[in-house]
DSSP file (Angstrom, degrees, kcal/mol; ACC not computed):
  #  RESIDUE AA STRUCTURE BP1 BP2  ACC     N-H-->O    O-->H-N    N-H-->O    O-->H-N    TCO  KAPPA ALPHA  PHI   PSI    X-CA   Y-CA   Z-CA
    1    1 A X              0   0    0      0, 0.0    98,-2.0     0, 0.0     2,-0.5   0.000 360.0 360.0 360.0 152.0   49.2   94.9  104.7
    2    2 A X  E     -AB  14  98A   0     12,-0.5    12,-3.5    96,-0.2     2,-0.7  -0.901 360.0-141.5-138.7 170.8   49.2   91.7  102.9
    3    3 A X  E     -AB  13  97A   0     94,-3.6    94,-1.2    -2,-0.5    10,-0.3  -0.819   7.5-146.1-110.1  90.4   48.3   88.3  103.9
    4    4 A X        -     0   0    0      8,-3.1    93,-0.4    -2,-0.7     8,-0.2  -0.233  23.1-155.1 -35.3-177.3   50.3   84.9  102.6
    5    5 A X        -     0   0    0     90,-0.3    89,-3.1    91,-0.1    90,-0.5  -0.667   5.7-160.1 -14.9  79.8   47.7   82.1  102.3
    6    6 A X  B >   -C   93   0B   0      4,-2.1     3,-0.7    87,-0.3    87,-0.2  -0.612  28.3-113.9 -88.1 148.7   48.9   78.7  102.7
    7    7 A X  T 3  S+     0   0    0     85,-2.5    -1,-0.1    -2,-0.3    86,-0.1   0.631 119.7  48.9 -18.6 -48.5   47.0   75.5  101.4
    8    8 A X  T 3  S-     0   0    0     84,-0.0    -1,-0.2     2,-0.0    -2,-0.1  -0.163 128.0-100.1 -88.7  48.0   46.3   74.0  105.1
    9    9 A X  S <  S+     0   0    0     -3,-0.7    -2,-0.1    -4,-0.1     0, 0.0   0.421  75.4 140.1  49.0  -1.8   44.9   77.9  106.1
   10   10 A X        -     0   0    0     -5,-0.1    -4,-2.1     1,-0.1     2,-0.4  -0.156  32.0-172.4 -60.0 165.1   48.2   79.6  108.0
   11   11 A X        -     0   0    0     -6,-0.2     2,-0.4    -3,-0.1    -6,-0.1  -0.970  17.8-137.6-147.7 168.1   48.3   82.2  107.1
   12   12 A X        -     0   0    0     -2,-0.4    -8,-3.1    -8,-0.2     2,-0.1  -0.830  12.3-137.3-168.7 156.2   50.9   85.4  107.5
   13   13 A X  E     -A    3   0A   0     -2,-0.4     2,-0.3   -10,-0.3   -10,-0.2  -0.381  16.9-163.1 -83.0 129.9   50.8   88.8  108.0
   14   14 A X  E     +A    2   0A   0    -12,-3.5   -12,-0.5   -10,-0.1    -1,-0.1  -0.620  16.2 179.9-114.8  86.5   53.4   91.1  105.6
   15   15 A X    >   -     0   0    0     -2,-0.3     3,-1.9   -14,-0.1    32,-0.3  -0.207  43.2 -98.8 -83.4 177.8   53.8   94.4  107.1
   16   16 A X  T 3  S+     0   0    0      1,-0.3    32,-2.4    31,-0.1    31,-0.6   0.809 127.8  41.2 -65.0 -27.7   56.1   97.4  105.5
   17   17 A X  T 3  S+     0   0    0     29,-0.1     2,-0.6    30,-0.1    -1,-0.3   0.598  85.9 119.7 -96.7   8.6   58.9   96.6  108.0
   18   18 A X    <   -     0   0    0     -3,-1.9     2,-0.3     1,-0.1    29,-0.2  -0.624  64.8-128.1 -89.5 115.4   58.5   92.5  107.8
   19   19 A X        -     0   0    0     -2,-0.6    61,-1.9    27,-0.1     2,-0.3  -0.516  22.2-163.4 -46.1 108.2   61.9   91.0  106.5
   20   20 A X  E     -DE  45  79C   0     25,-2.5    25,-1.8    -2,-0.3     2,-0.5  -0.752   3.7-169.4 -62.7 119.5   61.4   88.7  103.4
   21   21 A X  E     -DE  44  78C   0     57,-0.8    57,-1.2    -2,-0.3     2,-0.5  -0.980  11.9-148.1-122.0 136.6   64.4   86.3  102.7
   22   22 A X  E     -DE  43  77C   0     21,-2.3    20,-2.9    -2,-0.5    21,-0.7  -0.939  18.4-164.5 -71.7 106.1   64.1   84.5   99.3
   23   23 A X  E     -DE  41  76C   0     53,-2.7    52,-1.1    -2,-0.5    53,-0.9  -0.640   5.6-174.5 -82.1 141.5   65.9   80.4   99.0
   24   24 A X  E     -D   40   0C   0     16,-1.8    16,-1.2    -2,-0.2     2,-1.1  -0.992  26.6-125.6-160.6-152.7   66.6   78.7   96.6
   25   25 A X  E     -D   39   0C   0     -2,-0.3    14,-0.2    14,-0.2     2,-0.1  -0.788  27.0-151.1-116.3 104.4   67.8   75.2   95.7
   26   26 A X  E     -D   38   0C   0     12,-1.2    12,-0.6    -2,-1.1     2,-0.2  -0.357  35.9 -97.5 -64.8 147.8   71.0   75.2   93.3
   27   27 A X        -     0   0    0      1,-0.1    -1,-0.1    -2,-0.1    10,-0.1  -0.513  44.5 -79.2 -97.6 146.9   71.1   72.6   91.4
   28   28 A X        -     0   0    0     -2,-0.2     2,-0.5     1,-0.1     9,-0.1   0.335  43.5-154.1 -45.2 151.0   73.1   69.2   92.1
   29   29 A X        -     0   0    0      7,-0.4    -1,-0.1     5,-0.2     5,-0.1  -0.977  21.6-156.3-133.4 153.5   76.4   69.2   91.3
   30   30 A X        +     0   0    0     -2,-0.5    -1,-0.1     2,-0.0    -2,-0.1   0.403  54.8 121.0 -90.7   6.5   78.9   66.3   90.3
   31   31 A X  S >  S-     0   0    0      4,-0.1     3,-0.8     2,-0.1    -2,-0.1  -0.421  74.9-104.7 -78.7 138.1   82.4   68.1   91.5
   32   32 A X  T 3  S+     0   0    0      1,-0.2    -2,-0.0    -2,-0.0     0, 0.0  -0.249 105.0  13.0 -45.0 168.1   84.3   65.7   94.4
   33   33 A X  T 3  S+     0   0    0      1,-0.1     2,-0.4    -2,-0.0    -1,-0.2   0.289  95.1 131.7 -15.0  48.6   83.8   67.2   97.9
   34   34 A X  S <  S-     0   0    0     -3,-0.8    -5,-0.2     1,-0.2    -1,-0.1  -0.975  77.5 -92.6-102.3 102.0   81.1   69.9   96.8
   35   35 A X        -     0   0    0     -2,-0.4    -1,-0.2     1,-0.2    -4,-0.1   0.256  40.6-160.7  18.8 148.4   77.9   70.2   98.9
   36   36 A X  S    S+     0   0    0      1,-0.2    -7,-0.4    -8,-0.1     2,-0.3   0.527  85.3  35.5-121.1 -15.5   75.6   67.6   96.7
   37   37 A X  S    S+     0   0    0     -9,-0.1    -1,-0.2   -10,-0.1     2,-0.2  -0.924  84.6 161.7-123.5 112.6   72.4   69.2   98.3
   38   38 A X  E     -D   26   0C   0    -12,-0.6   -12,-1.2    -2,-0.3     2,-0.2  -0.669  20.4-161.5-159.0 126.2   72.7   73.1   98.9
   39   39 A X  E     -D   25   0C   0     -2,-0.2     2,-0.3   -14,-0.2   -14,-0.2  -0.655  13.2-157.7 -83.1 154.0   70.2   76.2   99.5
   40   40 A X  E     -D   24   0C   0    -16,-1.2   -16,-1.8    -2,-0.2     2,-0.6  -0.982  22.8-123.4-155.3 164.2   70.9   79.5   99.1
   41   41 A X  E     +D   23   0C   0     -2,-0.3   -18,-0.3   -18,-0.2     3,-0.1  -0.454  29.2 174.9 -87.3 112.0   69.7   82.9  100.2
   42   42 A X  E     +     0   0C   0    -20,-2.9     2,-0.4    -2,-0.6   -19,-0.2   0.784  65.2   3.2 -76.8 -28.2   68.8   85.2   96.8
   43   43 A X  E     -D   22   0C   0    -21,-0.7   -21,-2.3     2,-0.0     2,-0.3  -0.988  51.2-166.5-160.8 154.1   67.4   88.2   98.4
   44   44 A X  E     +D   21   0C   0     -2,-0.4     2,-0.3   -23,-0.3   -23,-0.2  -0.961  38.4 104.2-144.8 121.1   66.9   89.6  101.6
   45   45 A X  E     -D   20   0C   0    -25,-1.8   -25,-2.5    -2,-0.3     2,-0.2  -0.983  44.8-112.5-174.5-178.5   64.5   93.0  102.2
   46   46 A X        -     0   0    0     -2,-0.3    12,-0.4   -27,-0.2     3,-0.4  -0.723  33.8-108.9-123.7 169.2   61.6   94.7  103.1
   47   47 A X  S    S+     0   0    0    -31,-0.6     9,-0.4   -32,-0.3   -30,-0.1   0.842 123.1  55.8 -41.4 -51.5   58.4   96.9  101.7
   48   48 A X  S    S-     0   0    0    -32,-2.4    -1,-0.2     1,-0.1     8,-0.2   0.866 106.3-135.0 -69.0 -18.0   60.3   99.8  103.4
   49   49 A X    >   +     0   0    0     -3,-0.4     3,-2.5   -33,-0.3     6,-0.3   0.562  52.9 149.2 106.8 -22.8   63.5   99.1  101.4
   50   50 A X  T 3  S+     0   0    0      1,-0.3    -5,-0.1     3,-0.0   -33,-0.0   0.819  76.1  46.2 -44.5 -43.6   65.7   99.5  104.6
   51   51 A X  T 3  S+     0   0    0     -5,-0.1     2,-0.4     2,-0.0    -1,-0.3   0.275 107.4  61.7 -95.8  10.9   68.2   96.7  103.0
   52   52 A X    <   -     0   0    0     -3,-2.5     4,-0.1     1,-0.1    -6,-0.0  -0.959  62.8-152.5-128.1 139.0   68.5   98.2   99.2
   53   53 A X  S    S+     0   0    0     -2,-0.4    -1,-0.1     1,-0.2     3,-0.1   0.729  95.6  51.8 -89.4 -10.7   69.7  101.5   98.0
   54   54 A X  S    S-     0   0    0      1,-0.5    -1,-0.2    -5,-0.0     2,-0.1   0.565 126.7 -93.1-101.2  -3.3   67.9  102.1   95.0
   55   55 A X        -     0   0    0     -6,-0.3    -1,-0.5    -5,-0.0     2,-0.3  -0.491  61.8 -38.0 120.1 177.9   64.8  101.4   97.1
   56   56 A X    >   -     0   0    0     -9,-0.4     3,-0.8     1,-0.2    -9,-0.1  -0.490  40.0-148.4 -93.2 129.1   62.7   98.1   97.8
   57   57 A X  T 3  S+     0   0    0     -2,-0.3    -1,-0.2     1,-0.2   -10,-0.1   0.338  91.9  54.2 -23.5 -24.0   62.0   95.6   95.4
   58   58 A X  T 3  S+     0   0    0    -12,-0.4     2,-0.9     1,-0.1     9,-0.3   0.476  81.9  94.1-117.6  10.7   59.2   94.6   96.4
   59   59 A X    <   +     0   0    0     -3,-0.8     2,-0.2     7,-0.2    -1,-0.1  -0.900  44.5 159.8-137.6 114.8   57.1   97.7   96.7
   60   60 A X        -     0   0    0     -2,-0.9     6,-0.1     2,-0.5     7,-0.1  -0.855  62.8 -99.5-133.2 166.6   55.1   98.5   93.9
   61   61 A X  S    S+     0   0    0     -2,-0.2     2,-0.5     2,-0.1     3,-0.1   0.537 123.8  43.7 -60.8  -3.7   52.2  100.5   93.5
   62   62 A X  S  > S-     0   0    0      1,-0.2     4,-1.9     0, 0.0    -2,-0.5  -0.994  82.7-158.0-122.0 113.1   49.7   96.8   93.7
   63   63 A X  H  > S+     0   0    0     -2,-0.5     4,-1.0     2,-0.2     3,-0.3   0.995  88.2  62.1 -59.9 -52.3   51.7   95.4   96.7
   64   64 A X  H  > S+     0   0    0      1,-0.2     4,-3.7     2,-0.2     5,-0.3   0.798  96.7  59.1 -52.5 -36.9   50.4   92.0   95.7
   65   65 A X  H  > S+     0   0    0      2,-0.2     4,-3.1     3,-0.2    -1,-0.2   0.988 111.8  39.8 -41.0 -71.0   52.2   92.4   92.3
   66   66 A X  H >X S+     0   0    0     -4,-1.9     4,-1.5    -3,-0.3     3,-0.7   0.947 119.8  41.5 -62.4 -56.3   55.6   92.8   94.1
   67   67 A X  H 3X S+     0   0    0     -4,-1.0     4,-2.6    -9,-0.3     3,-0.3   0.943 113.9  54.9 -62.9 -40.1   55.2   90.2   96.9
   68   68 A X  H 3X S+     0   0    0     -4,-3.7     4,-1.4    -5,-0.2    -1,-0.2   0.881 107.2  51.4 -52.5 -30.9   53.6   87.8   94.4
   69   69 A X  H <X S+     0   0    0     -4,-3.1     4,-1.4    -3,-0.7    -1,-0.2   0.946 111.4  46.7 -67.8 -39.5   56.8   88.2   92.1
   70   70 A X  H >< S+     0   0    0     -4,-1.5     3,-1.4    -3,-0.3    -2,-0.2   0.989 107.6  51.9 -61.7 -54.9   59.0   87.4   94.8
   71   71 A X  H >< S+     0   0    0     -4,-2.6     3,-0.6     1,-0.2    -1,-0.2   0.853 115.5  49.9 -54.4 -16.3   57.0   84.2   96.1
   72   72 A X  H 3< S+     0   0    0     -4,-1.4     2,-0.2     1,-0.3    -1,-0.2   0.792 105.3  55.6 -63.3 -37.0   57.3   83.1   92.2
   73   73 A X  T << S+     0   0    0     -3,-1.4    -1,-0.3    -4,-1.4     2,-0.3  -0.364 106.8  55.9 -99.2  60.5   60.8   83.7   92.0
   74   74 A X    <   -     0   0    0     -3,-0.6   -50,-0.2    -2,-0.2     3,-0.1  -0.887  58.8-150.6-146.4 175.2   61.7   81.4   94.9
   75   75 A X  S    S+     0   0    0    -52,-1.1    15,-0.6     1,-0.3     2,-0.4   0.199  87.7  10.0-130.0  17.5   61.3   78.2   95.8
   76   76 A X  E     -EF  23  89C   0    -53,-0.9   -53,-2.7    13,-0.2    -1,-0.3  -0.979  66.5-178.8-164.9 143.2   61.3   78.8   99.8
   77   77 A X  E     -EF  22  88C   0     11,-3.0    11,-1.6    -2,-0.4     2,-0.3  -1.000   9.4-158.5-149.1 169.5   61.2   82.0  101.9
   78   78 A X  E     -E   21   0C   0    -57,-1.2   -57,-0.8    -2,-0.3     2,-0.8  -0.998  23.6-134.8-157.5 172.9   61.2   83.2  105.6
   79   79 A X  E    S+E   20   0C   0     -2,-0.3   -59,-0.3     7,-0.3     7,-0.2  -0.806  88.8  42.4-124.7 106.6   60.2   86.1  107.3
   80   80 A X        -     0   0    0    -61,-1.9   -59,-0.1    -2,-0.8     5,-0.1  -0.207  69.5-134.1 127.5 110.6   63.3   86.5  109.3
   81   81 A X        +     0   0    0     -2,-0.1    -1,-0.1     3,-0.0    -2,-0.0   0.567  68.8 105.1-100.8   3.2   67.1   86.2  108.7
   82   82 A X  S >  S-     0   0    0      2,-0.1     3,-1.6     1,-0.1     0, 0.0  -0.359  81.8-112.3 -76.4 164.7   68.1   84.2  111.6
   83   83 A X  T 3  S+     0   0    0      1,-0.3     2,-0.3     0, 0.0    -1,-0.1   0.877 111.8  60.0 -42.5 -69.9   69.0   80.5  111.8
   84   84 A X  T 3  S+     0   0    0      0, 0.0    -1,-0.3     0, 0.0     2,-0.2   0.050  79.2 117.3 -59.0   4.1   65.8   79.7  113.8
   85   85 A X  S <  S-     0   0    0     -3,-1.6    -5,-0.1    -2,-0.3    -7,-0.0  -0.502  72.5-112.2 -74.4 157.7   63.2   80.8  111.2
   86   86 A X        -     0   0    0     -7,-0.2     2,-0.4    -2,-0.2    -7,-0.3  -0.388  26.8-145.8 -66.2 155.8   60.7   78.5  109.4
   87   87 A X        -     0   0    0     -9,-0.1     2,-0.3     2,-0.0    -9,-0.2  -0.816  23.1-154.6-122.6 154.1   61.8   78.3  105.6
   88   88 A X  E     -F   77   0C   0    -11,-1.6   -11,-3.0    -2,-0.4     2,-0.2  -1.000   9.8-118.7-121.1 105.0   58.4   78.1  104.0
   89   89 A X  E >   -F   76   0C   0     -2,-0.3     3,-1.6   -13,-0.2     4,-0.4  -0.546   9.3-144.8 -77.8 132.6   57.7   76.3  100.2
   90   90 A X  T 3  S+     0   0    0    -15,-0.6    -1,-0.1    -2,-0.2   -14,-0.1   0.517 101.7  67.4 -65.3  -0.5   56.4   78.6   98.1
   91   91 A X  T 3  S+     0   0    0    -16,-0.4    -1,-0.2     1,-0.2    -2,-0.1   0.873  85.4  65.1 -58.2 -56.6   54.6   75.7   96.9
   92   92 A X  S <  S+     0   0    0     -3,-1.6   -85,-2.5   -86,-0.1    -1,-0.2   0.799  85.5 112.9 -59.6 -33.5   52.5   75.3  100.3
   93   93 A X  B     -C    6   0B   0     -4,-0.4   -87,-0.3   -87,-0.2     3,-0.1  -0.315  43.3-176.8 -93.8 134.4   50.7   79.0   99.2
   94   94 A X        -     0   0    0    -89,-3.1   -88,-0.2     1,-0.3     2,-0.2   0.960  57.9 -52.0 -60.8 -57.1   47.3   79.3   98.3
   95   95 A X        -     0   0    0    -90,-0.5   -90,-0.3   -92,-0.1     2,-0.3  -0.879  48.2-112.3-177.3 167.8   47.0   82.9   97.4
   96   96 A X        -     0   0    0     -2,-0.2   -92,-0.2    -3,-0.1     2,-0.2  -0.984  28.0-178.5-143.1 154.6   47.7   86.3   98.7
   97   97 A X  E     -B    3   0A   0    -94,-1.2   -94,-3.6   -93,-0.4     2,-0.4  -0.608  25.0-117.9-122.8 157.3   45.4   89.1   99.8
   98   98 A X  E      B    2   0A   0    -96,-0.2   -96,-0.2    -2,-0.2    -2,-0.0  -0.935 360.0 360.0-100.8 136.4   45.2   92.8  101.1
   99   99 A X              0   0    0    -98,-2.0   -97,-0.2    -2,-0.4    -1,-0.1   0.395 360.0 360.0-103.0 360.0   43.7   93.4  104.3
């Protein structure tokens, strides 16, 4: 299992099955009626893989290696695809550990 860190101590638990969504923030755009502000979701998976066919992105043989590549390549995530999840800045994390 592996552990987020954040900066004020939260912390969160990433088990095999825990859904990982990746944000990020597309950059401004100058077109009339076009979103001027817009996020958007870059990946969505798990450790097991369930969502991928060639298998999970994120599970490599140092787990921290794969989830540490994903929080790098984001600039927000949540654990969770529904509307009512926290988006998290990848900013906010301290470090991330195996328990």
């Amino acid at each position: 299992m592996i552990v987020i860190n954040f900066l004020d101590g939260d912390k969160i638990e990433i088990h095999q099955d825990t859904l990982l969504v990746g944000i990020n923030n597309l950059p401004k755009t100058d077109k009339p009626n076009e979103n001027m502000f817009y996020l958007q979701k870059e990946y969505i998976g798990n450790l097991q893989g369930d969502l991928e066919k060639k298998g999970s992105a994120l599970a490599t043989s140092d787990e921290r290696l794969g989830i540490g590549g994903f929080l790098l390549s984001h600039d927000m995530f949540s654990i969770g695809d529904d509307s009512d999840k926290t988006m998290y800045f990848t900013s906010a994390i301290k470090s991330i550990s195996v328990i």
